[in-house]
Residue, then its C-alpha position, 0 to 999 in steps of 0.5 A: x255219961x250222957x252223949x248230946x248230939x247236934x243233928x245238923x244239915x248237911x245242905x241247904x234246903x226244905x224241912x218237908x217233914x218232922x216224923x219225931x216230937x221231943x222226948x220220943x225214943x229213937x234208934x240208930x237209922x231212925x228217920x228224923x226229918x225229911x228235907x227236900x234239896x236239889x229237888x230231891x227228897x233227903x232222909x235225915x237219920x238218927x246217928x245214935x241210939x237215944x232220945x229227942x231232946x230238942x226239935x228246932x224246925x217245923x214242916x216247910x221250915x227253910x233251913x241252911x247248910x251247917x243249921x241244927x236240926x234236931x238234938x238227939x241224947 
């Protein structure tokens, strides 16, 4: 069984930086992104042991609340 996950923000901000590309192996705590909101730097972290399916931003992407980020499966 293959488990898909929607990495999604939580706030609404800047990407700063995109530190995976698709198809790279990730773990659990990876960091994903990195988003800047309220002035401040916010890692985006990987919830599951797994692989990038997809990357839907870019550096100095603005993104809103609730937006999917990366898919993880």
């Amino acid at each position: 069984m293959v488990i898909s996950m929607e990495i999604k923000a939580r706030i609404p901000g800047m990407v700063m930086e995109v530190k995976v590309k698709e198809g790279d192996t990730v773990k659990t705590k990876t960091v994903l992104a990195v988003m800047e909101a309220m002035k401040m730097e916010q890692p985006i972290a990987s919830p599951l042991d797994g692989t990038v399916k997809e990357v839907k931003v870019a550096a100095n992407d603005k993104v809103k609340a609730g937006q999917v980020l990366l898919i993880v499966e």
